[in-house]
C-alpha angles and dihedrals in degrees: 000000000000115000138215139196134206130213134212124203108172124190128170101289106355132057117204116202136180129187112224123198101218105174114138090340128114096203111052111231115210106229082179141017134178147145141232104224125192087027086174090042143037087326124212121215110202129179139184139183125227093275090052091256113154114251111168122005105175133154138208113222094200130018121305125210115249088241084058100056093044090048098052084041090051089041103047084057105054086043090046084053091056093199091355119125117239097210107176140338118234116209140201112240115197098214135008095181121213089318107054118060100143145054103275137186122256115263143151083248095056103036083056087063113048086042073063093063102056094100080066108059095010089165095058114019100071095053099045083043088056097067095048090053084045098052084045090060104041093035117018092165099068122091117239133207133201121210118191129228094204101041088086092072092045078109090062107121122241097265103047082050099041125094112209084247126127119283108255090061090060090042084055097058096272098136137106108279099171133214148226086059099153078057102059096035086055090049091044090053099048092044087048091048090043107023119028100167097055086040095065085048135084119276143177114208120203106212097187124186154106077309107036127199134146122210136200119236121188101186103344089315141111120250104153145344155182104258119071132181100341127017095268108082135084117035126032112269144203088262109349130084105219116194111024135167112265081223097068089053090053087052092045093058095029104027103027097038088233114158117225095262096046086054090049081047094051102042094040117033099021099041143073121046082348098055101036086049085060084243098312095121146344089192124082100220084057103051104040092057087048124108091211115109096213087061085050084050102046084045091051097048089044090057084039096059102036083050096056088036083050087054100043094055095047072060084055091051107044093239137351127269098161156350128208126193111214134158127053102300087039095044105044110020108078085178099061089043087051093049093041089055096040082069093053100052090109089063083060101265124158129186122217093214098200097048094048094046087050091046092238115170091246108050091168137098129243099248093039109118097232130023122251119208139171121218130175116238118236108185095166094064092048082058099043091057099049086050089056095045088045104043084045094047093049133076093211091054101029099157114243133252 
């Protein structure tokens, strides 16, 4: 009997999903995606087909349970597969902390311990955590699979991972992990598949988005990167700060009065292009078509600050080979990749305008001294792929004939 897969990727208020046929294949091919947008509130359930047809388009009027949303999304797949077999989901996972590097299978023991690194990514954890107990009510039969975020920069060195803090907190667990690994991995594998020289090479990857990071790959690894021990560090955000000075943290909670819950409030959910653009925005599209000067500013501090990040990681990497735009803001706003590169212009880059302007794959110049490219991310393959190689290589989760 064939067999499927479905994939989870949950964000805050949204859950992306793809069904992927697996049968005889090594590579999963996702025949649907779609999303569930809104989840807290008059939720939306979309779904495409491979060709981006429209397949389902329904709306909730009120509120809708969380049970309720997994099991529309499970059974419009098994619906959608029509004889074929659904034999695992596979989910992203924002941190796995030191522990966890690679996919792993669904248990109680695992699911203890990344409860236990909320704290962590409070802002994300619990949301990509909520699926995986869903799926655990409504199907308990069906193997599950965790794919971290952070286990891509596992290859980091020491010294791109390590605080100038004493011993004993590193030896706790207080290091850079890194995120957006299923990204990068997903970028590393097609440049690998369509372009192998640049691949070897060293390269800085924009992912760009709503949560924003760059990473440094030498030779499809990674070696450093933007994000650090949570995911708010590094680039400005929609919401979120990024690098900050400890010091400000100190005066919020001395200084400020804050408590400990109204500073995570501020620096994740009030900052970044929202708090810059005085509240106008925390979306890109909104704020580069506004009049107001404080959404130019929070656009200029955001390319500002993606340029000398750009720089610092071409450091990291001894030189420069290649950059590649991904994520919402890299891949669709020919404006903010314009104004990141015109700042790099001393490092030898060279846009091609009208490719850019067009969102061709090669937006450099010939004689520019590194290529620039824009590729579209694709994390749920990426997941797809490790759920297939971790339920067939398990006895718990042999796929069936």
């Amino acid at each position: 009997m064939p067999n499927a897969l479905l994939t989870l990727n949950a964000g805050s208020s949204s859950i992306k999903f793809a069904l992927f046929e697996i049968d005889g294949r090594k590579t999963p091919i996702a025949i649907a995606r779609g999303e569930i947008e809104s989840v807290n509130q008059h939720p939306r359930f979309l779904v495409r087909d491979a060709e981006a047809n429209t397949l389902v388009d329904r709306k909730w009027h009120g509120d809708a349970d969380f049970d309720e949303l997994l099991q529309v999304t499970i059974g419009w797949a098994e619906e959608r597969l029509a004889g074929q077999r659904l034999v695992a989901v596979g989910h992203r996972i924002v941190h796995g902390g030191r522990d966890h590097v690679e996919p792993e299978l669904v248990n109680s023991k695992l699911m203890k311990d990344l409860e236990g690194l909320m704290p962590l990514a409070p802002l994300h954890q619990p949301h990509t955590l909520a699926p995986i107990r869903a799926v655990e009510r409504l199907r308990g039969d069906l193997p599950q699979v965790v794919c971290f975020d952070t286990a891509f920069h596992d290859t980091m060195p020491d010294v791109a991972k390590r605080f100038a803090l004493p011993r004993e907190y590193e030896e706790a667990g207080i290091r850079r992990y890194g995120f957006h690994g299923l990204s990068y991995e997903y970028i590393a594998s097609r440049l690998a598949e369509n372009a192998p020289a640049l691949a070897g090479g060293r390269v800085v990857v924009a992912h760009l988005g709503n949560g924003a990071s760059l990473c440094a790959l030498q030779a499809g690894r990674s070696v450093d990167t933007t994000m650090g021990f949570t995911a708010l560090d590094g680039l400005v955000m929609g919401t979120r700060c990024g690098a900050l000075d400890p010091g400000v943290v100190l005066y919020l909670l001395g200084g400020r009065g804050m408590t400990q819950d109204e500073v995570q409030d501020l620096l994740y959910r009030r900052s970044g292009l929202l708090g810059v653009s005085g509240g106008i925005a925390s979306d890109m599209r909104t704020l580069t078509t506004s009049s107001d000067p404080r959404a130019r500013e929070a656009v200029d501090l955001f390319v500002f600050r993606a340029a000398k990040e750009t720089a610092a990681l071409a450091s990291s990497l001894g030189g420069i080979d290649g950059l590649v735009f991904t994520a919402g803001i890299g891949e669709h706003s020919a404006e903010i990749r314009a104004a990141v590169i015109k700042r790099l212009e001393w490092l030898g880059a060279r846009l091609d305008v009208d490719a850019n302007q067009a969102g061709k794959t090669i937006i450099s110049m010939p004689d520019s001294a590194f290529e620039i490219r824009v590729i579209p991310t694709d994390e749920e393959s990426v997941i797809a792929r490790h759920t297939l190689d971790t339920v067939s290589q398990s006895p718990r989760g042999a796929m069936p004939d």
